[in-house]
C-alpha positions, 0 to 999 in steps of 0.5 A: 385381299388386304384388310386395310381400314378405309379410314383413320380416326384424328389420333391416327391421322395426327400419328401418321401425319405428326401433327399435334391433334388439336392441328388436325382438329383446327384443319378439320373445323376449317373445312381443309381437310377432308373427313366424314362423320358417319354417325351425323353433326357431333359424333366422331370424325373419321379421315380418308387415309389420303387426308393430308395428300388431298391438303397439300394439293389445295390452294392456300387461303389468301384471305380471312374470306377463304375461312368463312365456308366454315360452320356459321356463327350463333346468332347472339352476344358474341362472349366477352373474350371475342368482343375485346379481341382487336377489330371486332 
């Protein structure tokens, strides 16, 4: 029987993967990477170790569409900096 750990946590992941954290944080808040968070919204993120196998094999996004499966925006005045970005 081996005593592997069944998940790792973004610093793990980033290790093993090489990706910077913040990479894995953007993945992970994208939806294209899996992950769960045991403890529910806001507590820590834990990746199955085949986490970046299962990113590979997914289909690119070919549109701004393919990201909005993501968290919903707030509703309210969007802040100053995502106001002066261009298109909005």
């Amino acid at each position: 029987m081996t005593n592997e750990r069944q998940y790792l946590s973004p610093t793990e992941l980033a290790a093993k993967s090489g990706l910077s954290l913040s990479t894995i944080n953007r993945l992970k808040r994208e939806r294209r990477i899996p992950y769960m968070q045991p403890t529910g919204p806001g507590g820590k993120a834990l990746f199955p170790p085949d986490a970046m196998d299962q990113l590979m094999h997914r289909p690119e996004p070919t549109s701004k569409e393919d990201f909005t499966t993501g968290p919903k925006m707030l509703a309210g005045v969007k802040p100053a900096w995502q106001r002066l970005q261009k298109g909005n």
